[in-house]
C-alpha positions as CSV (number, residue, x, y, z in Angstrom):
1,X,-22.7,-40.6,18.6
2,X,-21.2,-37.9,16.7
3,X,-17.4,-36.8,17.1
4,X,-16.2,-34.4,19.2
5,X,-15.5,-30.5,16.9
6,X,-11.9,-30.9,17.6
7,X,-11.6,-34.2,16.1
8,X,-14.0,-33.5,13.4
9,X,-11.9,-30.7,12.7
10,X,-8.4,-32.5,12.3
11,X,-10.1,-34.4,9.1
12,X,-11.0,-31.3,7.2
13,X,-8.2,-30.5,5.1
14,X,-10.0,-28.7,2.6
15,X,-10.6,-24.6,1.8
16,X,-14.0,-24.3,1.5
17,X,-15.1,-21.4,-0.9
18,X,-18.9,-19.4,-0.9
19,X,-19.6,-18.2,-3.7
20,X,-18.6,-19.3,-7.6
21,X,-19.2,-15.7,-8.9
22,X,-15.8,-13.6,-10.0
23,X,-14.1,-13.2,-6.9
24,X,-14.9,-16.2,-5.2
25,X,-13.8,-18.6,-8.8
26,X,-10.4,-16.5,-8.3
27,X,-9.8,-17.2,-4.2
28,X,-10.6,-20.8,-5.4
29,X,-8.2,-21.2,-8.0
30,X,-5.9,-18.9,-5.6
31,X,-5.7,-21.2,-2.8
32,X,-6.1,-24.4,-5.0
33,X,-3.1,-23.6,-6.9
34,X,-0.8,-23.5,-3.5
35,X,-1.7,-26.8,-2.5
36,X,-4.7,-27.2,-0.9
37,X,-8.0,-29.2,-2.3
38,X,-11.0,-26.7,-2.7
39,X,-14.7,-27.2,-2.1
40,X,-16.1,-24.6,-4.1
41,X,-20.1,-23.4,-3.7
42,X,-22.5,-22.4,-6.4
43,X,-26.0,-21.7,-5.1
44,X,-27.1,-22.3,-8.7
45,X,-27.0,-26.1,-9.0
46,X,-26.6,-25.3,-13.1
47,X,-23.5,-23.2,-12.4
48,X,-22.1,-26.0,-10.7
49,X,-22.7,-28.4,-13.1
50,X,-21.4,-26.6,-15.5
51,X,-17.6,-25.6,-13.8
52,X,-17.5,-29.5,-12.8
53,X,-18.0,-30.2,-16.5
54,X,-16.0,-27.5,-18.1
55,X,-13.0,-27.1,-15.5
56,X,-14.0,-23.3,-16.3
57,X,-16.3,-20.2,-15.1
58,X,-16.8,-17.9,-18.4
59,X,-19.8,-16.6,-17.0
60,X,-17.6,-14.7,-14.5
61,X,-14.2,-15.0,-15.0
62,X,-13.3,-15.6,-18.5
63,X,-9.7,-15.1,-18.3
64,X,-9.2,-18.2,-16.8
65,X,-9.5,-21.1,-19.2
66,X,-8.8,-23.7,-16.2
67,X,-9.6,-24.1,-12.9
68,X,-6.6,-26.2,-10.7
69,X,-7.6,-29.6,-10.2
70,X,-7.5,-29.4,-6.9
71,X,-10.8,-27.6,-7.0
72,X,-14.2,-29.1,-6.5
73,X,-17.2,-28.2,-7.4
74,X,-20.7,-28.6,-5.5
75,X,-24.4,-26.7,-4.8
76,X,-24.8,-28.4,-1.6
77,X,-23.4,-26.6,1.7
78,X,-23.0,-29.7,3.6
79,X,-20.0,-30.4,1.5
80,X,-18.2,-27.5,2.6
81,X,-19.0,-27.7,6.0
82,X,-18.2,-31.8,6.2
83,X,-14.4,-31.5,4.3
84,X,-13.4,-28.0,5.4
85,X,-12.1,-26.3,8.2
86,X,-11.5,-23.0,6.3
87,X,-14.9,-21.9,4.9
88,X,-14.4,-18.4,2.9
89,X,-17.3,-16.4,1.8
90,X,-17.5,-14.3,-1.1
91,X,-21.1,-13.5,-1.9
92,X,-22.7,-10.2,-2.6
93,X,-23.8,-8.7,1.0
94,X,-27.3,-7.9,-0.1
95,X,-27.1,-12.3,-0.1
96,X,-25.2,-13.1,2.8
97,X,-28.1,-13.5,5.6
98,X,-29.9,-15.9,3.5
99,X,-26.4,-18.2,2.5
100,X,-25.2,-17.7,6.2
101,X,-29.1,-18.7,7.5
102,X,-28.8,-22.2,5.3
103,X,-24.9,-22.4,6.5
104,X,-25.3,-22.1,10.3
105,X,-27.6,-25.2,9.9
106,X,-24.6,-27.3,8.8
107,X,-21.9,-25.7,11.1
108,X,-20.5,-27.6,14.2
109,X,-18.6,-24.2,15.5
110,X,-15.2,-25.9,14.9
111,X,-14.6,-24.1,11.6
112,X,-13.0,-21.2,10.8
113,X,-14.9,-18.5,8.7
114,X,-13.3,-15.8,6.7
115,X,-15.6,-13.1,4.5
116,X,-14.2,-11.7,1.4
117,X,-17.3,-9.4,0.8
118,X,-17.5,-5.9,0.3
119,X,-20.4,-3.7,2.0
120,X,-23.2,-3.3,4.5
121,X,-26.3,-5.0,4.5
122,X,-29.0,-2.1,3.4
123,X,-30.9,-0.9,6.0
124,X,-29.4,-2.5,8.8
125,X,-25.8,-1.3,8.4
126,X,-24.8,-4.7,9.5
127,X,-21.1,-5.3,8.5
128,X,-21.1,-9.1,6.6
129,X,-19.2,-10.3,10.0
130,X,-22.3,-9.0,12.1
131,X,-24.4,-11.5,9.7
132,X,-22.3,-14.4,9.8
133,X,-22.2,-13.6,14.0
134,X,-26.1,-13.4,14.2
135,X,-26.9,-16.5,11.6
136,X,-24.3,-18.6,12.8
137,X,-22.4,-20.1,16.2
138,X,-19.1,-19.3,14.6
139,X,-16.9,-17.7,16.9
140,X,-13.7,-17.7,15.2
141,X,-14.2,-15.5,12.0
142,X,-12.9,-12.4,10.0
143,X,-12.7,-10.7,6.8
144,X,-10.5,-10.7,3.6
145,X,-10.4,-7.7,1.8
146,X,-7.9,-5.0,0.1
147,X,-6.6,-3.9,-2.9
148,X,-5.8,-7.6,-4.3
149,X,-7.1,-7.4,-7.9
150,X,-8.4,-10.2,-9.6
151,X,-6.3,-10.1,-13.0
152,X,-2.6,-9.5,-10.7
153,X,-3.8,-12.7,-9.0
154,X,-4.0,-14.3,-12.1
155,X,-1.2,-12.5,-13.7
156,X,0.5,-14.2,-10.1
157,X,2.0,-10.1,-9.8
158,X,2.9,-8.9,-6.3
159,X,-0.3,-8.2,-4.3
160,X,-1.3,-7.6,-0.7
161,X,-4.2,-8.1,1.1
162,X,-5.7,-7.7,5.0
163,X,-7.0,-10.2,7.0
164,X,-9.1,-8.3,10.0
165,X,-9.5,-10.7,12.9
166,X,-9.3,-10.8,16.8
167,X,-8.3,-14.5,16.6
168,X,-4.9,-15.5,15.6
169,X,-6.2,-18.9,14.5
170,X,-8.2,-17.0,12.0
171,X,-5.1,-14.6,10.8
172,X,-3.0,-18.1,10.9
173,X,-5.0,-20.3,8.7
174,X,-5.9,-17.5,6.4
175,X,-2.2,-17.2,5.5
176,X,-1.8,-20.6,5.4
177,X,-4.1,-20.6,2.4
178,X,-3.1,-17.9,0.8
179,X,0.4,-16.7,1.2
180,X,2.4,-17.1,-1.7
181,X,5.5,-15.3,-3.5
182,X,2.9,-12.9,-5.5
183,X,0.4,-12.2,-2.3
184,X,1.3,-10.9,0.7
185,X,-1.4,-11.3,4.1
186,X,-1.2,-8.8,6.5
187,X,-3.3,-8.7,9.6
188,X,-6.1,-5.9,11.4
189,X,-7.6,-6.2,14.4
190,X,-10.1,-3.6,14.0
191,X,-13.0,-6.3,11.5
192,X,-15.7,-3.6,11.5
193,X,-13.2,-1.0,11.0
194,X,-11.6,-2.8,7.5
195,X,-15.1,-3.5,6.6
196,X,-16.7,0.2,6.4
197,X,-13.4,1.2,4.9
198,X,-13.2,-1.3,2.0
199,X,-17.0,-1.2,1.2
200,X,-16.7,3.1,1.0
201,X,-13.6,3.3,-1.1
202,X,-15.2,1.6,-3.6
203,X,-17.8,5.1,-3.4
204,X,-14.7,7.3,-3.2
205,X,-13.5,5.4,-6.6
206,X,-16.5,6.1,-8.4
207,X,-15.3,9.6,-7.0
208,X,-12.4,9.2,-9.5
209,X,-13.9,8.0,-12.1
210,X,-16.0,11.3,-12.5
211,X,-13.0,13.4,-12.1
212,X,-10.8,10.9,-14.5
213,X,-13.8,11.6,-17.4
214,X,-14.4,14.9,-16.4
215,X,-10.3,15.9,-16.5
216,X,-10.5,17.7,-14.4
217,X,-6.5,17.7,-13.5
218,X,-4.1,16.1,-11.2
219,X,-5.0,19.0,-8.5
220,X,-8.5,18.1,-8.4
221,X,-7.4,13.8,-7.7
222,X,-5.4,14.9,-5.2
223,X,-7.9,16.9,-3.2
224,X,-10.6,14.4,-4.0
225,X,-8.6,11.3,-2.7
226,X,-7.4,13.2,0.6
227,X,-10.7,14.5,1.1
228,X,-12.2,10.6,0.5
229,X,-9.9,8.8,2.6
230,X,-11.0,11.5,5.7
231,X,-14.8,10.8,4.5
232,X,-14.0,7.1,4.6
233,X,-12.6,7.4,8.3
234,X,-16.0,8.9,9.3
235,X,-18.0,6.5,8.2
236,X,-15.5,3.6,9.5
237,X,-16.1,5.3,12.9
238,X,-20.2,5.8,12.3
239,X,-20.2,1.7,12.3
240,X,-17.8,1.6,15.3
241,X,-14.4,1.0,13.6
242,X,-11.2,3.1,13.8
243,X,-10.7,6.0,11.8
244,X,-7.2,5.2,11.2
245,X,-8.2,2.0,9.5
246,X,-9.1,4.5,6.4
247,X,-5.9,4.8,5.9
248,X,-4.5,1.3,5.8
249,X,-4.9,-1.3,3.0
250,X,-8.4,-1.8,3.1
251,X,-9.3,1.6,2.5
252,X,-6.6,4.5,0.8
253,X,-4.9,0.7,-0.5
254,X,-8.4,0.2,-2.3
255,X,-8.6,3.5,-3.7
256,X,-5.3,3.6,-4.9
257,X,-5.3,0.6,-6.3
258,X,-8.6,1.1,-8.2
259,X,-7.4,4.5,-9.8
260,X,-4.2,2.9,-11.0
261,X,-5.6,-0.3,-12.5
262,X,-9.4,1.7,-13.5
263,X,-11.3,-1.2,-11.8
264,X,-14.8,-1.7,-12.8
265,X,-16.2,1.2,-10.1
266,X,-13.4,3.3,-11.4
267,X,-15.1,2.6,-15.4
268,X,-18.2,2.8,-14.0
269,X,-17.9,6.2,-12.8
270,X,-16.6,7.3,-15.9
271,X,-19.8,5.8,-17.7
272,X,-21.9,7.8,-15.5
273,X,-19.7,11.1,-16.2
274,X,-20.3,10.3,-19.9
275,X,-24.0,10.8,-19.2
276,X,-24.7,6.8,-19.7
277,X,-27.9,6.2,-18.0
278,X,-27.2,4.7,-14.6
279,X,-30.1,0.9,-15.8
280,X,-27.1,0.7,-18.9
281,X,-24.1,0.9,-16.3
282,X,-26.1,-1.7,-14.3
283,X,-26.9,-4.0,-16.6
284,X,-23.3,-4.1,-18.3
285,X,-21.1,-3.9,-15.3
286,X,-23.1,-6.3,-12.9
287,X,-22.5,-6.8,-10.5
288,X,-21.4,-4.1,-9.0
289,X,-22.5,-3.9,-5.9
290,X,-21.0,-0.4,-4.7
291,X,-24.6,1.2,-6.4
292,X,-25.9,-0.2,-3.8
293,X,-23.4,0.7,-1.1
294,X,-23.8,4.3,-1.9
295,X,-27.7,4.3,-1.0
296,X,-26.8,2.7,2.3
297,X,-23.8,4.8,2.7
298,X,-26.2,7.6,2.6
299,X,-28.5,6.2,4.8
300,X,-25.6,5.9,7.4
301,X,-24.6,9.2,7.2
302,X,-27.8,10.7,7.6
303,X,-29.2,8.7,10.4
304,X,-25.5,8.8,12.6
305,X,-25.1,12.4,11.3
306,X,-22.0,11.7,9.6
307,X,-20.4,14.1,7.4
308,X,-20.2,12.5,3.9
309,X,-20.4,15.4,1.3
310,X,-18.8,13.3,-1.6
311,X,-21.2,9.9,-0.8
312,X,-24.2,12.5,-1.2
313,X,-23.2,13.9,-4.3
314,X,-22.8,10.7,-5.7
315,X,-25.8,9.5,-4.7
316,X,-27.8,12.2,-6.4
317,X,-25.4,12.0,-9.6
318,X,-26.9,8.2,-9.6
319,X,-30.4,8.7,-8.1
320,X,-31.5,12.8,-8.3
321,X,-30.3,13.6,-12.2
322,X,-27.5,15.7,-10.6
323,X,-25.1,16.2,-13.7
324,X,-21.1,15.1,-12.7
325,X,-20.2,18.5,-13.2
326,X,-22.5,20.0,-11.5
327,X,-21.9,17.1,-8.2
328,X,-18.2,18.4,-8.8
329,X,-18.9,22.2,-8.7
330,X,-20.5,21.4,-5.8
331,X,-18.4,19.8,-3.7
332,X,-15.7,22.4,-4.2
333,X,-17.7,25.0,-2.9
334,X,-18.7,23.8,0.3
335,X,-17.8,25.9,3.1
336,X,-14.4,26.5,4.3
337,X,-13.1,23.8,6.8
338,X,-9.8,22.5,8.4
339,X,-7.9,20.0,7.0
């Protein structure tokens, strides 16, 4: 006879962690290095094998040369799910359905289940908590996301991030994981909401990056980041969130945050102002998943008949030969509107 959830549950001490790419390795170490053991996934048995061995992830986060021994390292889900009550997810969106497909198979419905994964499924539009809802019996979930960067993390500089849940438990445990004197947890209830808004500031940053290449002036930031944020509330409202979530941490936080530290979607919009073709700014700044979010950012706004001018324009710099300039010129003379 097996034991009862709640009991089950009182024995997993562990963080479990989804995903050994970039940002998963770092929430890993993150969490490991406050206290508590780690269980983290690779769906590539190699990759595993190879972080167990070399206490280290080069492939994907090179500028750590140790991961905290409190960190463990499998490529079989049932180890999460046995030893953790905290199971985080960090995957790329366009894999979450088949991960969270194999995972519900090994969930009791005890644990706890926190995203930290940036976009919406293409085609669908579902936001990575509608996945985990529709592949899983997990109840108590929600997502981590804002403008923590990877390399403050590490650096252990002050950061801040949003937890977006409509379960205490979920905000409770998350910050019992995470908080520590460089990271700061703050809470949302609006998941779909933070969602939309931190998977389309990551399209408003590649915004900047144009604009930073292009310099085209202070002026021109200004309008484009006030204009972005508005565009973001749109589309956070389109997928049923709150427009005033666009202007909390996981949206104008990401944006800001990505033009002062020129994150990868930042340099990457900067490549494709340069006139780099858009195969060369795949292949060297994968993954980057926001290329992606822009097609289904479109798609959105079409079918809902959302006004997105500056996700449309980007989307034809990347996929129509529209030159920057030209996607720039454009956007500024749209037709008169209210602020």
């Amino acid at each position: 006879m097996s034991a009862h959830p709640a009991e089950t549950a009182q024995n997993r001490d562990k963080v479990g962690v989804i995903g050994a790419g970039r940002w998963g390795t770092v929430l890993a170490h993150v969490v490991s290095a406050g206290g508590r053991p780690v269980v983290l996934f690779a769906r590539d048995r190699q990759l595993a094998t190879d972080i167990h061995t070399s206490r280290a992830n080069p492939a994907h986060l090179p500028e750590l040369d140790a991961l905290n021994d409190n960190v463990t390292v499998t490529s079989e889900l049932t180890d999460v799910t046995r030893d953790c009550h905290l199971v985080i997810v960090a995957l790329p969106v366009v894999e979450m359905r088949e991960v969270m497909r194999a995972l519900g198979e090994t969930l009791d419905g005890s644990q706890i289940v926190l995203h930290a994964v940036r976009g919406l499924e293409p085609k669908t539009f579902a936001t990575p908590s509608q996945i985990i809802r529709e592949e899983t019996l997990t109840r108590k979930l929600g997502a981590l996301l804002g403008p923590a960067l990877v390399e403050e993390l590490l650096a252990a500089r002050p950061n801040a991030a949003v937890v977006a849940s409509v379960f205490p438990e979920v905000v409770r445990a998350a910050r019992e994981a995470l908080v520590s004197p460089s990271l700061r947890v703050y809470s949302n209830t609006d998941v779909v909401g933070v969602e939309a808004a931190a998977a389309a500031s990551n399209i408003m940053a590649l915004a900047v990056g144009i604009a930073l290449e292009l310099s085209l002036g202070p002026a021109t930031l200004s309008v484009l980041m006030t204009r972005g944020v508005a565009e973001i509330a749109r589309l956070c409202k389109a997928v049923g969130g709150k427009e005033a979530t666009a202007s909390g941490l996981a949206g104008l936080g990401d944006l800001l945050v990505l033009r002062e530290s020129g994150g990868r979607e930042v340099q990457a919009g900067r490549r494709l102002a340069r006139g780099e073709p858009v195969e060369a700014v795949l292949n060297t700044s994968a993954p980057l998943d926001v290329l992606t979010a822009v097609q289904t950012f479109r798609e959105l706004a079409e079918t809902q008949h959302v006004e997105a001018e500056i996700t449309s324009a980007i989307y034809d710099v990347i996929y129509a030969g529209l030159g920057p300039l030209e996607a720039v010129q454009r956007l500024m003379t749209l037709g008169q509107m209210a602020e």
